[in-house]
Structure formats: C-alpha cells, structure tokens
N, C-alpha and C positions, 0 to 999 in steps of 0.2 A: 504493500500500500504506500502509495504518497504519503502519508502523513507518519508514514515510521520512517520513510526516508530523510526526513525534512524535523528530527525531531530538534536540534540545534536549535533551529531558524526560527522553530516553533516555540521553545521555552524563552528563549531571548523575545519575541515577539509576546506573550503571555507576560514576561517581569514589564518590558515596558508599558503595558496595557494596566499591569496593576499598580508602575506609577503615575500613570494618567488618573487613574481611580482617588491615589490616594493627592494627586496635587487638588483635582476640582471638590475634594471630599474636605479638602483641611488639616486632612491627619497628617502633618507632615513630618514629626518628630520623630515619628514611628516607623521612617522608611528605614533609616540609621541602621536597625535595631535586624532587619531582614533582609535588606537588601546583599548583602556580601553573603550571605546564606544560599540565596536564591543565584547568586552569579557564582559561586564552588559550584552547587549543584548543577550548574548549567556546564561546568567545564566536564562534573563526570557524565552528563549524558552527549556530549563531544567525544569523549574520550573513547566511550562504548559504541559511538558509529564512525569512528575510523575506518572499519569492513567496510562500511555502506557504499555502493555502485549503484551506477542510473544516469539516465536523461531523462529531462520534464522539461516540457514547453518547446516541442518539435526539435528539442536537441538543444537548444540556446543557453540551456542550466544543465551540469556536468557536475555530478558527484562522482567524484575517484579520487584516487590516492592525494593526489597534491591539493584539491578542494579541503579535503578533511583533516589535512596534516594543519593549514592555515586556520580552518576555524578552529581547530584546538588552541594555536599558537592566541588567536582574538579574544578567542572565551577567556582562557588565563588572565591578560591582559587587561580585561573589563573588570574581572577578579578583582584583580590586584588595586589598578585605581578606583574599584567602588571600597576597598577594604583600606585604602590611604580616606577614603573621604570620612569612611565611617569611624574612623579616628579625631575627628575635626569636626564633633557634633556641635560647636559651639559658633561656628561660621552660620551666619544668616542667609549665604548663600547655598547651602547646599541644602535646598528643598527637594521635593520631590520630580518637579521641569528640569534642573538641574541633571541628575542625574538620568530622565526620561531621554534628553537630548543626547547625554553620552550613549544611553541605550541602543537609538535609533543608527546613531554613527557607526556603533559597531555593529549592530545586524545590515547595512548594506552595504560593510564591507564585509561581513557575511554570503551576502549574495553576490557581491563582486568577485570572491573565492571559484562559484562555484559559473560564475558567467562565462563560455565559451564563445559569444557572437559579440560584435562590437557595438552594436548600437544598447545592447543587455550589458555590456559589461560601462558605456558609459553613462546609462541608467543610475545602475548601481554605485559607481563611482560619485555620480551627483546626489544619489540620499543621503551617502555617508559625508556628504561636503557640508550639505545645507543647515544641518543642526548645527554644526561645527561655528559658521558665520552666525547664528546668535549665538553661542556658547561662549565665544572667546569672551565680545565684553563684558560679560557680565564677572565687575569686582568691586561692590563696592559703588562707590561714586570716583573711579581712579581716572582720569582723562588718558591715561597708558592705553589702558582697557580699549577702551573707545579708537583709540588711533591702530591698535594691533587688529580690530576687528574689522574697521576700514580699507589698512594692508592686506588682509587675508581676503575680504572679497573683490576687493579690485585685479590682487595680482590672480586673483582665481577664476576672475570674470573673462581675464587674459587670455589664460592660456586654455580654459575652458573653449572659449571661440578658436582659439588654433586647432586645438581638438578635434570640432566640427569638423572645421576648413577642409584637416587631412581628411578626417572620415569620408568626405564627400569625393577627394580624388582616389583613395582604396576600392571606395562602390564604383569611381566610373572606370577607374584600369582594370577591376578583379570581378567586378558583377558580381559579386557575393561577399558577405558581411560574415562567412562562418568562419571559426579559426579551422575547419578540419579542411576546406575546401581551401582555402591559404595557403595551408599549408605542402599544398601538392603542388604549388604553382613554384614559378621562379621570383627570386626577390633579389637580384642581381640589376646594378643601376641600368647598366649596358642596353636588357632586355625589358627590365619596366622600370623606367625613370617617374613613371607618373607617382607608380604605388610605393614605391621609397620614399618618394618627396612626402606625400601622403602617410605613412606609417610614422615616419618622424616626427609632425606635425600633430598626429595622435598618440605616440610616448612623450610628447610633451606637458598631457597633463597628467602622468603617472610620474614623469621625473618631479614636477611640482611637486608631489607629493612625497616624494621622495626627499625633497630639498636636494638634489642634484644639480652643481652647477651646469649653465649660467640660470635657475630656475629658483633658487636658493635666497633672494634677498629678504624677502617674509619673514626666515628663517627666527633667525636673530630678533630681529624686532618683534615678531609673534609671540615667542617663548620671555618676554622679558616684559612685553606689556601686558600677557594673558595671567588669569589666576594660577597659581603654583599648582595646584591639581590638575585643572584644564591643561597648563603646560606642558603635567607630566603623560596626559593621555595626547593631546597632539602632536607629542616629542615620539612617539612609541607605536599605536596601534593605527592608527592610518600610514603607516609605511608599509604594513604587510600586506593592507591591499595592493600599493602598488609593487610590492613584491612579486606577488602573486600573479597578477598579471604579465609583468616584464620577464617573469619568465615561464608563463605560457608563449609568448607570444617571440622570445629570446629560442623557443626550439624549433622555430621556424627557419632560420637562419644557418649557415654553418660558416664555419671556421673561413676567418678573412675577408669574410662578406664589407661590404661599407657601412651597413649599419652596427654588425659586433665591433666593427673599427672605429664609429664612432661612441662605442659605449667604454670603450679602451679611453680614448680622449678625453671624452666626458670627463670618466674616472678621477683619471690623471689630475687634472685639474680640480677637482671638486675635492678629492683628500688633499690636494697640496694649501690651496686655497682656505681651506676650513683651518687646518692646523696652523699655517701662517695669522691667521685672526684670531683664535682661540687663543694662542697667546698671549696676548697683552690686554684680554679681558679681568674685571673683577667682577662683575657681577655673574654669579653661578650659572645663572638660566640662560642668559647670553652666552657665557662661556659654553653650556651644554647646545645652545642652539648652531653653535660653529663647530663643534664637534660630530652633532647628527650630518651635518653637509660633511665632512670628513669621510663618516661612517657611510657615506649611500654613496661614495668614490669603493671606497672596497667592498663592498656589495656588486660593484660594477667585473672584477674579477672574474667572478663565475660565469655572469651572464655574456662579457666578451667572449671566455672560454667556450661559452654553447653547449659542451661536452652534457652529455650527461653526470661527471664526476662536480662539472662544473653548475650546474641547476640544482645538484645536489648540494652543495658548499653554500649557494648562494642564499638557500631555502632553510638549512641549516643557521646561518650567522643570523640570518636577521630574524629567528627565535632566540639565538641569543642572546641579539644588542637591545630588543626588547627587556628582554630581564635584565640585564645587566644596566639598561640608564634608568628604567622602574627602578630600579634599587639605590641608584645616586638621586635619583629624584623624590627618593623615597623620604633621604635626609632632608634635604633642600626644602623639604614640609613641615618636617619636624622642627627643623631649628628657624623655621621664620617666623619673626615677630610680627604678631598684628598682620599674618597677610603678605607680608613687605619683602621683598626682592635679597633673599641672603646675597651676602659680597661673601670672597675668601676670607676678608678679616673674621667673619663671624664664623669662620670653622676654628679660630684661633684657640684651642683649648679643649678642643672639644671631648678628646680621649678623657678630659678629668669630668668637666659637667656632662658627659652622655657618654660613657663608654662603648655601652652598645653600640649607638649610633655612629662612634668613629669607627668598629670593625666594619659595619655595614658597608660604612664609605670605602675603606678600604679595599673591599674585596669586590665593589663595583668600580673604583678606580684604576685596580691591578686587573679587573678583566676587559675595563674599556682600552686599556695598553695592549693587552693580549700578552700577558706574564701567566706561566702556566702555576696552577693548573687550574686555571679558569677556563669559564665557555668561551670569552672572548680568544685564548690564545687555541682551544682547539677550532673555533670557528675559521680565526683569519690563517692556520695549519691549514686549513680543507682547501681554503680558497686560492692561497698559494700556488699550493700543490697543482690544483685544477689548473689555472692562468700559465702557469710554465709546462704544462704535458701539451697547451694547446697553443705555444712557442710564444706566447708574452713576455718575454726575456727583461723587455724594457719597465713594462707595468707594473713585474713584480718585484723591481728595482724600488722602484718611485714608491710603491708602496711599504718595501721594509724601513728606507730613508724617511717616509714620513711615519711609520708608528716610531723611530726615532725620534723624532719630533715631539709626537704629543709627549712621549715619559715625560716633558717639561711641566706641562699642565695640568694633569692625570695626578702626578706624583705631589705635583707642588699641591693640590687639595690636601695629599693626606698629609704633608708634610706643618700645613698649617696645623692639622686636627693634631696632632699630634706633638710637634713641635712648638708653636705658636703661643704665646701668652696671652693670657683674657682674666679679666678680675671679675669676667659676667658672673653671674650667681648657675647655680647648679638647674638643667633644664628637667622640667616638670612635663615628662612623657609617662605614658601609660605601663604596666610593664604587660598586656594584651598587644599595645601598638610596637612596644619593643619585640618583641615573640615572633609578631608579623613579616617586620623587615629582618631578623633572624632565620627566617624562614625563608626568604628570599633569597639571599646571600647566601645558605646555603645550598638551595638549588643551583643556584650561578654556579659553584665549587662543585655542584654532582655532575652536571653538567656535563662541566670541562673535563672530568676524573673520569666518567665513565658514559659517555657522548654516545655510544654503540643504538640502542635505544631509538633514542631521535634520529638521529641519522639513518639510519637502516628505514624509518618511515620516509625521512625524505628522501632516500635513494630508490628507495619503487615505486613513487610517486615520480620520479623522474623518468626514472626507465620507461615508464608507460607513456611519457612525452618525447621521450630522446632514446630509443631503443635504440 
C-alpha cells in the first residue's frame, strides 16, 4: 500500500498538522514538552523503511536506496534542532508556527529526497524554501533578523528564476523532464550545448542551497542575522536536499565531462574562499557560515568524481557535516546571552563555566578539521580517496592545503574554550540539555570509529544510481 510506503512523509506531515492544532488552539507551552518525542519517533519509523522501494505518481517520486538513506539523515536533523529548541523553553519565540514552519521545511525536503523529475523535484525544493523566508526573521524585534530575511529571499528569488530559465532549455533540447530518460541521452557540450547550458542554470538553485561559490553571499549574512536555532537548522538540513539531488542528477555524467569539471572548479574555489574569510571572523555564526561554503567545496569531490565510490563519499560526509556543525551549533545556543550573537571571546573559559559544553565543542571542532577519529576525518578519507581514483590530482591538493587552513579557526574555538580567561560566572544549562549534546558528540566519535554502517547504506544507494 501507499500509505506504508510513505510512512516518513506521513508522520512528519501528522506532527506538523498537530502543530497547526496546537498554535490556532493556544496551547502553546505544551509543544516543548512533545514535540522532540514525536521527531525520535519519527526518525525510528525512517529508520524501519530504509527497505522501502517504489514509484508513485507515474514514476516522478522514487523510493530507493539513496531517497531513504536522506530522509533518515532529515528526520535526525529535525531531531536534533527540535531537541536544541526544547531546551530554550523560555524564548517567546518558539511557539508552536515556529517550529510548524521548520516542520514543513523538512518534509519537502522530504519529498525532494525522493523526486526523480525536475519540475517535482523543483516543487519540492520551493516548499522546503518558502517556510524558510518567514522563519528567518523572526527574533525578536532585531532589524539583523529583518535584513537576513530580505537577503535570503531576494538572493533566492534569483536564482530560483535561473532555475526556471535552465529548466525551460533541458525541456526544449531533451523533450522530457524525467531523470531516467536523461539519463540515457548524451550530456557532452559538443553534442547538446542547449541542455548543458540549461542543467547548469538549474544546479544553480541546489548550489544556493548549498552555499556553493559564487552562490554563497546569503551565507554569512543569513547565519549571523537569523535566530541561533533557525541558524542552526539552515546551516545543516537544507543542504541534504541539495545533496541529494546533485547527486542524482551528478550520475548522469561521467568522468571529465564539462559539467563534473565545473563542479571541480566550483569546488576549488568555494573551500578556498570560505577558509580565507572564516579566518578573520569573531563572530561564531559568521564564522560557521564561511565555513558551510568551505564545506559544500568538499562535498564537490565526490560528485566531480561521479564514481560510484564517489556518490558514495559525497552522500556519506554531508550526514556527517550535519552532525558535526549541529553539535558546534549546538554550543553557540547554549552559551548565548539573551539570544545574542556569541563572538570567540565568549568561548573564553568555557572548559571551567560548562565543561561539558567545551568537550562538545571540541569534538565538533576536531571533526569539522577532519582529525581522526571523527566523522569529519572519515568523511573527507572517502572523499579523497574517491577524487584521486577519478584523476583529480589537482583538487585533492587544494583540498588537503585548505583543511590546512581551517586547523587555524577550528582549533582557535577550542583553544579559547579552553585556554582563554573569562571572570563570567559559571553557565546555568540543564544537565537533560547537557546529556543531549553529549549524545551528539558522541555519535560524531561512532561515527568516525566505526562509519561501516552508514556507509555501506550509502554505497547501495549508489550503486543503484552509478552501477
């Protein structure tokens, strides 16, 4: 039956229905209290249809492997930032619209998972957009807020229209909109100049989302004027949809094509670019917003590769990089005053007034370096690996030189937390919210230690794309 196939889609679609209930109803105190209940429970009935296979809807929705590897990676994700929020019962913003908005974000990048036609997959792409452009402002009466939310619909109105643009010359060089039909054609400039121009034009608004240079300016400014929890879900769970997409749509191609060449370049430029400006930030979220551009350069790795080794690495890290900046973003909530934007200074001391909270950091800092044996250092291992079997000699240069690079920034966090003097008074966290991001940071660490697991789901979820 449909409706066992679709049970995910369906419990996410059921919590946001009973936060619609409980905002028009009033009760809003009382979402706190269930809602992180109901988002676990949502990740084990993910978890239990990993099996699931199918087409629904003349074939345009495609449950298989790599569909269901992603919305495990989403459900978590949703987890995670509805269990930061329900830590922060004291915030006036975090009613029940609040969190109904994150809801809807993640269920249609739910269905962007499983969309295998492009006018369905930029559907879906746009539900999961449009909560997002009210979500950001709302903090507060902060004029940041306001100006971040402006940035993100404008620059999204952008490239949202380039999107179309290409979409319209794919339909008129390729007369079909399916990826399987696509996929049997040639995507070589030589022979269809139209439908290159056109595909490009339409990774355009998955790089956005990605924060992929040159697509990337949002980035920064978005994460630094949005609310710190909002930050932490737009830093994190909208990348995996366009993960997900770019490489369905990356196993179309093969090795030295123009467009894996331009995913090499891209690359190149987007981790060098991000690390060169993450350095000389102080404010955290900024600092983390030049980092995510960093991170969606090495992301770029696999999917230049094309390999199947390489869709695997790619599909692999960015479950990773999710867990791993939830868990630095996870402090960046805990130690802000009032709301308010932490700087490095304010990690100054931290191992004495939050103990906990400086491991946390730590072992989200040491996995966004990719120091083993974290997920980060087996992630960007896979991705390596993949890039040089598929002769990127050069890329994989660029990229060891630049996690070079970050240990400056990465390191210098923990080195304040830890090193740094502060005469603040001792911080007043939960020990339920300390347990939470303990639990975090531990996964990061199983992770990396023992990856076999996850990987092996993203490796047959590939195979069945890139056999």
């Amino acid at each position: 039956m449909i409706t066992t196939k679709l049970l995910p889609e369906l419990w996410l679609l059921a919590t946001i229905s009973a936060l619609f209930v409980a905002s028009v109803s009033g009760r809003k105190r009382s979402v706190l209290s269930w809602l992180p209940v109901a988002a676990i429970i949502g990740v084990v009935i993910t978890a239990l249809s990993l099996g699931v296979r199918g087409e629904i809807l003349f074939g345009a929705y495609r449950l298989d492997g790599l569909s269901q590897f992603f919305k495990l990676a989403i459900a978590a994700g949703f987890a995670i930032v509805a269990g930061i929020g329900a830590g922060k019962r004291d915030s006036e913003d975090f009613s029940p619209d609040y969190f109904m908005l994150l809801g809807i974000s993640a269920w249609g990048l739910m269905l962007l998972a499983s969309s295998v036609e492009l006018i369905t997959l930029y559907l879906a792409l746009e539900l999961s957009s449009y909560s997002l452009y009210a979500l950001i402002p709302i903090r507060g009466k902060d004029r940041r807020a306001a100006e971040a939310g402006i940035k993100y619909i404008m620059f999204g109105s952008a490239v949202t229209a380039a999107a179309l643009f290409g979409l319209s010359y794919i339909m008129a060089a390729k007369h079909t909109t399916y990826l399987a039909a696509l996929a049997s054609s040639s995507w070589s400039f030589s022979s269809a100049p139209l439908a290159v121009i056109g595909l490009t034009l339409f990774l355009a608004g998955f790089f956005y989302k990605l924060a992929l240079f040159p697509f990337h300016f949002w980035c920064p400014d978005v994460y630094q004027g949005a609310k710190n929890e909002t930050a932490a879900y737009v830093a994190t769970i909208p990348k995996l949809g366009a993960v997900v997409v770019l490489v369905r749509l990356a196993a179309l191609f093969t090795h030295g094509m123009e467009v894996t060449n331009l995913f090499a370049v891209l690359g190149a430029l987007s981790m060098t670019g991000g690390n060169l400006a993450a350095l000389v930030q102080r404010d955290l979220k900024r600092l983390l917003g030049y980092s995510s551009v960093a991170h969606a350069g090495y992301v770029m790795l696999g999917l230049a590769a094309g390999s199947a080794a390489g869709l695997t690495a790619a599909s692999f890290y960015s479950l990773a990089y999710i867990l791993m900046n939830l868990a630095c973003f996870y402090v960046v909530c805990a130690i802000s005053k009032d709301g308010e934007n932490p700087t490095l200074d304010d990690l100054n001391g931290l191992y004495r007034r939050g103990p906990g909270l400086a491991m946390i950091l730590a072992v989200a800092a040491f996995a966004l370096v990719g120091l083993p044996p974290t997920a980060g250092f087996t992630g960007k291992l896979f991705l390596l690996s993949a890039a040089w079997d598929q002769g990127y000699h050069w890329f994989v240069i660029v990229a060891v030189l630049n996690t070079a690079i970050s240990i400056y920034y990465y390191l210098g966090m923990v080195r304040h937390a830890y090193t740094g003097q502060s005469e603040a008074p001792a911080l007043t966290v939960s020990k339920g919210y300390i347990a939470f991001g303990g639990v975090l940071a531990m996964v990061v660490l199983l992770v990396g230690i023992l990856p076999a697991p996850l990987y092996d789901l993203a490796a047959r979820a590939a195979a069945a794309l890139h056999p």
